[in-house]
C-alpha positions as CSV (number, residue, x, y, z in Angstrom):
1,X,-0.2,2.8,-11.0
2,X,-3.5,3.1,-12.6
3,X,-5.9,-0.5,-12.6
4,X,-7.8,-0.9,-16.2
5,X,-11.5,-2.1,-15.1
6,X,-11.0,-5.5,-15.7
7,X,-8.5,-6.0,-13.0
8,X,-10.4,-4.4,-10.4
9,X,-13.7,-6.4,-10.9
10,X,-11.0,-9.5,-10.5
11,X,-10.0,-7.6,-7.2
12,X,-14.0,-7.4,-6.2
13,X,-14.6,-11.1,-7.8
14,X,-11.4,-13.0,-5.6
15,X,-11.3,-10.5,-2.5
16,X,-7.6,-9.7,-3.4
17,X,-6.2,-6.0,-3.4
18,X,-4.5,-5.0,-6.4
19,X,-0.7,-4.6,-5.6
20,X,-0.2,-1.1,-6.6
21,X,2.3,1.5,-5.7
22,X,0.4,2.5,-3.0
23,X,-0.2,-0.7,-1.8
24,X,3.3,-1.8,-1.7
25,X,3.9,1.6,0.0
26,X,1.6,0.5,3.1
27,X,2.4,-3.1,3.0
28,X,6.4,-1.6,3.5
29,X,5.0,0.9,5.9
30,X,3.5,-2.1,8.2
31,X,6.7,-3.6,8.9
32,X,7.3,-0.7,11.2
33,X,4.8,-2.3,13.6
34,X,6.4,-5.8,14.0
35,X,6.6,-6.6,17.7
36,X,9.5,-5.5,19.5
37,X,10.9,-3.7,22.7
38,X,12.8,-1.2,22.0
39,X,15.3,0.3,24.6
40,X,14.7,4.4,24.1
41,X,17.8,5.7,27.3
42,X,18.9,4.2,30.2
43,X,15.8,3.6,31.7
44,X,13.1,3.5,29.0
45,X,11.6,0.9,27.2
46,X,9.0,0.9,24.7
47,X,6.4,-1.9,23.9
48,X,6.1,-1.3,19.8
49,X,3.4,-3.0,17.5
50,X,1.6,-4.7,21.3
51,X,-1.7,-2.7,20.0
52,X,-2.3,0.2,17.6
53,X,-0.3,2.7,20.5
54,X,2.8,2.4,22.2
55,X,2.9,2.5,25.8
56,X,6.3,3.0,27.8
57,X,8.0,1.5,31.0
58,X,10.0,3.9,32.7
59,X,12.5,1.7,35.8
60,X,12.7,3.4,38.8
61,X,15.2,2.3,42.0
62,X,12.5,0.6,43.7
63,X,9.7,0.1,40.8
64,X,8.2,0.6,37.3
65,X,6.6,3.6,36.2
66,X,4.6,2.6,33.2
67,X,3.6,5.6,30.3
68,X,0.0,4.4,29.1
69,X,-1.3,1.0,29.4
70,X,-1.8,-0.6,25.8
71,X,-4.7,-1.7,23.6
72,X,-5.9,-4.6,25.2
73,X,-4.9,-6.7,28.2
74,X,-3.9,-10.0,26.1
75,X,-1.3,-7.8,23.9
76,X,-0.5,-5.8,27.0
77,X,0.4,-8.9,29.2
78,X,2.4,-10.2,26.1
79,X,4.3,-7.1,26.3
80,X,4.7,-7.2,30.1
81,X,6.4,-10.1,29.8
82,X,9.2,-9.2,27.6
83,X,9.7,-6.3,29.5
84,X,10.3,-8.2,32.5
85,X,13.6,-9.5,30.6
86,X,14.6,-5.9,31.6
87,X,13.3,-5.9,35.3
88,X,11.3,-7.9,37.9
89,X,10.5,-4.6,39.9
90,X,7.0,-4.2,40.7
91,X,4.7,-1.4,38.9
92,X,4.5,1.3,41.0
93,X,2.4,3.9,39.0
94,X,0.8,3.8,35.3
95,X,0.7,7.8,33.8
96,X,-2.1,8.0,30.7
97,X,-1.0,11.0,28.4
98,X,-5.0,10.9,27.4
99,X,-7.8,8.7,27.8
100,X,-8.4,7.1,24.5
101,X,-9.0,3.0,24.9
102,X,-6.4,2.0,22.6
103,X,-3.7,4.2,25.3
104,X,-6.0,2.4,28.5
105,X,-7.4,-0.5,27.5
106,X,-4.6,-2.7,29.0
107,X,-4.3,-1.5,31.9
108,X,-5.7,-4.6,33.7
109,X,-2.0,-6.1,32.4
110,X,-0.1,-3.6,35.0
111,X,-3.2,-2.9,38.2
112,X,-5.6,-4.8,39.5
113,X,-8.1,-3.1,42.1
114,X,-6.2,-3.2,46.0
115,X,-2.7,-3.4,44.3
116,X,-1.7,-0.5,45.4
117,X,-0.6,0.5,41.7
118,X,-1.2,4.4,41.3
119,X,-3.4,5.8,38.0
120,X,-2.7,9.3,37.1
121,X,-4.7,11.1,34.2
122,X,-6.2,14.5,33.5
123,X,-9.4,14.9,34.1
124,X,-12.1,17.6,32.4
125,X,-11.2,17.1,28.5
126,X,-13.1,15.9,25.4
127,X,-11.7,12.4,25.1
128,X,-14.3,9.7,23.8
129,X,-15.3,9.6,20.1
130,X,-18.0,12.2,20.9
131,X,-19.5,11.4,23.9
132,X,-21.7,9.1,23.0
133,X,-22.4,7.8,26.8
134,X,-24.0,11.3,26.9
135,X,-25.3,12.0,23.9
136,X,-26.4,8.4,22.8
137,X,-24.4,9.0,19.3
138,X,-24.1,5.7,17.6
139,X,-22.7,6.7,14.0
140,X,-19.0,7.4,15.3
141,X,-18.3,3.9,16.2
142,X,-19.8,2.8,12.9
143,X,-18.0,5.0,11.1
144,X,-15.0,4.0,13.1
145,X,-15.3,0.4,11.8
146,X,-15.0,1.8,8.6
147,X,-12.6,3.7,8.9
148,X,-10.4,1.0,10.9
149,X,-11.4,-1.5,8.2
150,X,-12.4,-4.2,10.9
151,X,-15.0,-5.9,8.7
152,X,-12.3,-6.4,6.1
153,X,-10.3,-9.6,5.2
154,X,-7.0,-9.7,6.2
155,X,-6.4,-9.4,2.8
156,X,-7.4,-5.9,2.1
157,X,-6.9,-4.2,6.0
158,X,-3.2,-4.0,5.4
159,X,-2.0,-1.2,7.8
160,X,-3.5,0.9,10.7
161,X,-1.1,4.0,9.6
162,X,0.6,4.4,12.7
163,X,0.3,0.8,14.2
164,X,-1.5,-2.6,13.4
165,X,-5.3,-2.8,12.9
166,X,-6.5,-4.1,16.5
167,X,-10.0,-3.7,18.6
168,X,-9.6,-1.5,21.6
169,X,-10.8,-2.9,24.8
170,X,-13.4,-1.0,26.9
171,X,-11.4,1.5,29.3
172,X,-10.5,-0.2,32.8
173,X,-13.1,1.4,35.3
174,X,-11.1,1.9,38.0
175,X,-10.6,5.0,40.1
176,X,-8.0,7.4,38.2
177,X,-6.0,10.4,40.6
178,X,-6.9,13.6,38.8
179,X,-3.1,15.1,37.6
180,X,-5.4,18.8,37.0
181,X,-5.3,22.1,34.7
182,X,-1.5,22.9,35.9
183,X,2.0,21.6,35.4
184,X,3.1,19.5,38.3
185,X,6.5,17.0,39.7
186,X,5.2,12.9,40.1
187,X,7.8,11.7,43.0
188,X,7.2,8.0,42.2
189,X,9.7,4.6,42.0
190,X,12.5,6.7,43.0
191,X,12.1,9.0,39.7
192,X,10.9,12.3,39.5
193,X,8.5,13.3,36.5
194,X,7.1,16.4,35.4
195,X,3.7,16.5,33.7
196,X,1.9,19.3,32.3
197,X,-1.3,20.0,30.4
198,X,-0.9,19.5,26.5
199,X,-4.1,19.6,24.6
200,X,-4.3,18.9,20.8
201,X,-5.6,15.4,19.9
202,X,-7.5,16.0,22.9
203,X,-8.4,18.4,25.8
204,X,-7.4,16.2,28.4
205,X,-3.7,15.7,26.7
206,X,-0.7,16.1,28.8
207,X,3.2,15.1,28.1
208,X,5.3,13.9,30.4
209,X,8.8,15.1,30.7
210,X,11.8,12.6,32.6
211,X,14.6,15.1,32.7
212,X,17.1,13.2,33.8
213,X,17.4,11.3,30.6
214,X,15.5,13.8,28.6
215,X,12.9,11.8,27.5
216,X,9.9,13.5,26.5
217,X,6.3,11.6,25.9
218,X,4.2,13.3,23.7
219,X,0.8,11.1,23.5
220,X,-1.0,11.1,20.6
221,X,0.0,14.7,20.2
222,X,3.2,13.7,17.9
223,X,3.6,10.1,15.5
224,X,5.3,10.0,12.3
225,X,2.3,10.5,10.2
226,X,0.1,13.6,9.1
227,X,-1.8,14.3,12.5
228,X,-5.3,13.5,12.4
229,X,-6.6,16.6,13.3
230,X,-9.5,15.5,12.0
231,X,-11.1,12.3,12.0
232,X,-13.4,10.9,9.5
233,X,-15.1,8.5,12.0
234,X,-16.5,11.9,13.2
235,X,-15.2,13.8,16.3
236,X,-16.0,17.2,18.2
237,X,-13.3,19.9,16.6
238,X,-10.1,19.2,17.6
239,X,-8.3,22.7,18.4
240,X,-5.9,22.9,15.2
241,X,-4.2,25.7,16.6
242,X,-3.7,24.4,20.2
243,X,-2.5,21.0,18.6
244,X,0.8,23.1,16.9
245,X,1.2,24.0,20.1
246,X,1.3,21.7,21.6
247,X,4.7,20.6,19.7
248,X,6.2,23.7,20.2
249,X,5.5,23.0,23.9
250,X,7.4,19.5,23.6
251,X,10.5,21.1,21.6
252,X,11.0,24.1,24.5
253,X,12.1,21.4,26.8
254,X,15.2,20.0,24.2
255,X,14.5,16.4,24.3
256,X,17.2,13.9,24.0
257,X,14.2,11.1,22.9
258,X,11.2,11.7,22.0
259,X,8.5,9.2,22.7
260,X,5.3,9.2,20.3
261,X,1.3,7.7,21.2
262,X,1.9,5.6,17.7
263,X,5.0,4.8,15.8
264,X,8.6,4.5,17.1
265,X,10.1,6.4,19.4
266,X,13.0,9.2,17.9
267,X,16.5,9.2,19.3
268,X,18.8,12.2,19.2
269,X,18.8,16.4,19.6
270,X,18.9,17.0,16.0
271,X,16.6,14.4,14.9
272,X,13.9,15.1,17.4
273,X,13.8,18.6,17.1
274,X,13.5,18.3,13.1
275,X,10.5,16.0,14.0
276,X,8.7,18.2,16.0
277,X,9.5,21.4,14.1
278,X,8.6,20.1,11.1
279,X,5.2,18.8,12.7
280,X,4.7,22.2,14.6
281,X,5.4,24.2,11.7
282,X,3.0,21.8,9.2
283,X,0.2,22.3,11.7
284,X,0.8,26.1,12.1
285,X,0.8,26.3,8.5
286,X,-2.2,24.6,7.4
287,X,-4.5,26.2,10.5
288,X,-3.1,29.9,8.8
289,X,-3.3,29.5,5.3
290,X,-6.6,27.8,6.1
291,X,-7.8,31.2,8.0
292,X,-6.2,33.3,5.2
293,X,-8.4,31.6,2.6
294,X,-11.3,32.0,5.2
295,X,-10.7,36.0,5.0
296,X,-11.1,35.6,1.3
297,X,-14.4,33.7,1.3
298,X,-13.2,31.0,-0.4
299,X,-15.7,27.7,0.2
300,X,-14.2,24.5,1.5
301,X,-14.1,22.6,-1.3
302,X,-11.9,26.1,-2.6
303,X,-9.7,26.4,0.3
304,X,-8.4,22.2,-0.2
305,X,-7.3,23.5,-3.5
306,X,-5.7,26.9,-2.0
307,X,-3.6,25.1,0.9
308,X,-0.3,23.3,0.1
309,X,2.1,22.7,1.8
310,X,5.7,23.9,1.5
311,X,7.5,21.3,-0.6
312,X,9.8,20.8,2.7
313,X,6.6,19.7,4.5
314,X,5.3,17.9,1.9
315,X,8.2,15.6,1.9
316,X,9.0,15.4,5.4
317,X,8.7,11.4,6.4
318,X,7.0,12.7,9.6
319,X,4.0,14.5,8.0
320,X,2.9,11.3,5.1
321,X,-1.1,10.9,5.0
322,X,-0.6,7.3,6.7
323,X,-3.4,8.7,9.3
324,X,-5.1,12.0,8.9
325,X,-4.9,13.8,5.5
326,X,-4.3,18.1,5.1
327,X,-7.5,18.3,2.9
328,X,-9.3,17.1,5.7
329,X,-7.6,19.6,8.6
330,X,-8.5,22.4,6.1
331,X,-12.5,21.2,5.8
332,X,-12.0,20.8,10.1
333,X,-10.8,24.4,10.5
334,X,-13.8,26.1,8.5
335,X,-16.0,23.9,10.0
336,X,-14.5,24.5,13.5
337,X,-15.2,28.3,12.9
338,X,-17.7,28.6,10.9
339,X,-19.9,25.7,11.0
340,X,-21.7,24.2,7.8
341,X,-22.6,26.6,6.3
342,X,-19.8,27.5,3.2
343,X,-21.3,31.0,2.6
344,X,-23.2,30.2,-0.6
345,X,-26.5,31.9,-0.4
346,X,-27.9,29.1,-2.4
347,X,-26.8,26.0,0.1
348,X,-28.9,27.9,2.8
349,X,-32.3,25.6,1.8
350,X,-31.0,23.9,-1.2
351,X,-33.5,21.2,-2.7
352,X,-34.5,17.6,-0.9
353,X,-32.1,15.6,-2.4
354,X,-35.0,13.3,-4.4
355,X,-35.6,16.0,-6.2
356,X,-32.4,17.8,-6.8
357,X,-31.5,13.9,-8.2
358,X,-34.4,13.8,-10.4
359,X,-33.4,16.7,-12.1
360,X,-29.9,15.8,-12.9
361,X,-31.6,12.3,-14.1
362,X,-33.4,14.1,-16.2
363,X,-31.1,16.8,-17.8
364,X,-28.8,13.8,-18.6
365,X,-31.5,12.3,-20.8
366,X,-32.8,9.8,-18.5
367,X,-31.5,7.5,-16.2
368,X,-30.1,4.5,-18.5
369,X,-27.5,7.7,-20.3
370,X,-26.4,8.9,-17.0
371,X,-25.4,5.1,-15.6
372,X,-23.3,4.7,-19.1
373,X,-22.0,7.7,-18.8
374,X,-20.8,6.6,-15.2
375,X,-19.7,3.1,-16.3
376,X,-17.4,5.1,-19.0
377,X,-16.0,7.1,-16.5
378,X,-14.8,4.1,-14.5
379,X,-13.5,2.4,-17.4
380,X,-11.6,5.5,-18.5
381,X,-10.1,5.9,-15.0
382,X,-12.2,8.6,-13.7
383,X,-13.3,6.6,-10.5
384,X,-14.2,9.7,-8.4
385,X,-16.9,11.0,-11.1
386,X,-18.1,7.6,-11.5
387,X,-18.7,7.5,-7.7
388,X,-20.3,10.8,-8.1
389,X,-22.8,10.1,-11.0
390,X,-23.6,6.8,-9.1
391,X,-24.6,8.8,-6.2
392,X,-27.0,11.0,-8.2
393,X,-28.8,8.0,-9.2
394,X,-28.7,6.0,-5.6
395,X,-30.8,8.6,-4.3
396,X,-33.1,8.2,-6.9
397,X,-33.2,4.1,-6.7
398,X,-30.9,3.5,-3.1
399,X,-31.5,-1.0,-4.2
400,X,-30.9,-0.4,-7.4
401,X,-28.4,-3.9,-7.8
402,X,-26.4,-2.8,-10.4
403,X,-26.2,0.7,-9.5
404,X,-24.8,-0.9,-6.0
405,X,-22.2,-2.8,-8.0
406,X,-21.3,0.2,-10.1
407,X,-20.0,2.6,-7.1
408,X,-18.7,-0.8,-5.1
409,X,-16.3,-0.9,-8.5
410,X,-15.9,2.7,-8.1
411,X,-14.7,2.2,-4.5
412,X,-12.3,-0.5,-4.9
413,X,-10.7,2.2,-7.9
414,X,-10.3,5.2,-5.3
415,X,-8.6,2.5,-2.8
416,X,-6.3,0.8,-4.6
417,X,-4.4,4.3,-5.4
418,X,-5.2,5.3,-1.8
419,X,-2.0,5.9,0.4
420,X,-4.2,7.1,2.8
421,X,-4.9,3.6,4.8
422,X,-8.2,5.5,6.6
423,X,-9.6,6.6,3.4
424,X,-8.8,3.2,1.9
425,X,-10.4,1.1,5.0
426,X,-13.2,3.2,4.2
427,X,-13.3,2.8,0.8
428,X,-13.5,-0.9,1.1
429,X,-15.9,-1.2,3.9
430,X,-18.7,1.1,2.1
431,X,-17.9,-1.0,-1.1
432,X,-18.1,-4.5,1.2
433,X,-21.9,-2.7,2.3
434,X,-23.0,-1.8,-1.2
435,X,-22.6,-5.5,-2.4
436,X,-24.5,-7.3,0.4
């Protein structure tokens, strides 16, 4: 559903998205994260919607072996509490499948220092947003506000993709036992649990497989969404090719249940191993294709348009753009290999872009022709070029007011066709910026 102009400078004027398809498409998708327990076998429960991830309790004869810790201590205590309806054994251990805050930021819900409770989590990987407490990078957790749309009303932040929009909590600093680079057996709470390096999202990724009930965990390795193998806050590559992997990994073992970082959990042979297939095959396929169109020296912006998926892929209900998008996996994959540079001999020291702007300015007949021109391209539904044109002449006059306005407009176009709830987040948070 296309939005005329006048509607979406309502939108901007009253703070209220546009209900297109697309929005009614996320706003659906969002009930998925209502808070619930959901009983996964005998002896596993999952916390769903307590925080953007899901985190797990596992009951063992004599205590509680819990599968990540949960966003936040506040919605991880709330979450404690209703599992507790299911037992009053104490928690013996708490298992990370990675270290990203929204999978240990609760953990202060299930251990307390002197408790006794055991932490277990690979050590060595790439698991921050990009190691900023070494590198003193700032722009990731900017760009992850953006992207996260926590400056947003309520209004306009509708989904998080694969869970509610909530703030992480900064990671428990406590002393974690190192699980290390090989599979091993956890003995714990009268249950026996084998863990084994798994790295996609991350290096330091592992699943953890209960056998007795055939559960599988997969982390952040597996939700029902397009994997985002890449990022738009900004993150060091993450190994495309390991991440398929990864899944095929997971489906070797013939899980029963399958258990995902995000969304809920999948019951049943057939059903899990078409979920993990599918995923392993949609990842194999856009890291190859992606190569392939490498080997024919096509650019970046060429290879998006050369890699598409298999209608079967494309259709799946696993692999929807509700988190990371295939355009972008395909720009991470060159990039991953071959850096910035896209081969063009004329990108190597193109002109400072003051100058290239000028020009443009100029060949359009000055500056008033090329702002129509961009107003009639957002009028006739061409938000993208609008946006484009607006950025030609931001470089030129970065205040100009109603320049600002213009690619704000523009913005709020691009989003409210978004199905993409990143892309829209970051949509509206750059737009929210260009109006202050």
């Amino acid at each position: 559903m296309k939005l005329p102009l006048l509607v979406l400078l309502a939108w901007s004027a009253f703070g209220q998205a546009p209900e297109t398809e697309a929005t009614r498409r996320l706003r659906e998708l969002n009930k998925n994260f209502d808070r619930r327990i959901v009983r996964v076998s005998e002896s596993v429960y999952s916390a769903i919607g307590y925080g953007q991830s899901v985190f797990s309790m596992i009951v063992g004869s004599n205590g509680l072996v819990m599968i990540d810790a949960g966003q936040n201590p506040e919605m991880s205590s709330e979450a404690l509490a209703e599992f507790r309806k299911y037992s009053s054994l104490p928690v013996k251990a708490i298992i990370y499948t990675h270290g990203h805050a929204d999978h240990t930021g609760g953990t202060q819900a299930f251990a307390k220092p002197g408790d006794g409770v055991e932490l277990w989590i690979r050590r060595g990987g790439i698991s921050s947003l990009g190691g900023s407490e070494v590198t003193g990078l700032k722009q990731d957790h900017v760009r992850s506000r953006f992207q996260f749309g926590y400056d947003l009303p309520a209004s306009d932040r509708i989904t998080g993709g694969v869970g509610p929009v909530t703030i992480s909590s900064t990671v428990y600093a406590v002393a974690k036992q190192d699980l290390g680079p090989a599979r091993r057996t956890l003995n714990i709470a009268g249950l026996t649990l084998e863990v084994a390096p798994n790295p996609g999202e991350t290096d330091d990724h592992i699943y953890i497989w209960f056998p007795r009930e055939k559960v599988v965990f997969s982390g952040d390795n597996f939700y029902a969404a397009w994997p985002n193998l890449y990022a738009i806050r900004g993150t060091p590559y993450r190994d495309v090719r390991q991440w398929g992997e990864s899944n095929d990994r997971m489906l070797q073992l013939g899980p029963m249940y399958l258990v995902p970082g995000h969304t809920a959990p999948i019951s049943g042979k057939e059903a899990v191993t078409r979920a993990l297939t599918d995923y392993r095959d949609a990842i194999r396929f856009v890291f190859s294709k992606t190569i392939e169109g490498i080997n024919l020296g096509l650019t970046p912006d060429q290879l998006v348009e050369y890699v598409k998926l298999p209608a079967h892929l494309a259709q799946s209900p696993h692999l929807q753009p509700y988190y990371g998008h295939p355009a972008w996996a395909v720009r991470a994959v060159f990039s991953g290999y071959l850096g910035w540079f896209d081969g063009n001999p004329t990108n190597l020291f193109p002109l400072p872009p003051t100058e290239r702007s000028g020009k443009w300015i100029q060949l359009a007949g000055g500056r008033r022709k090329l702002f129509n021109e961009a107003r009639r391209a957002l009028s006739s539904k061409q938000p993208q070029w609008a946006a484009e044109l607006c950025d030609v002449l931001l470089v030129a006059e970065p205040k100009s007011a109603e320049v600002r306005l213009l690619k704000a407009r523009a913005l709020e176009a691009l989003a409210a066709d978004q199905l993409n709830p990143m892309a829209r987040n970051y949509y509206l948070s750059i737009s929210k910026e260009l109006q202050r």
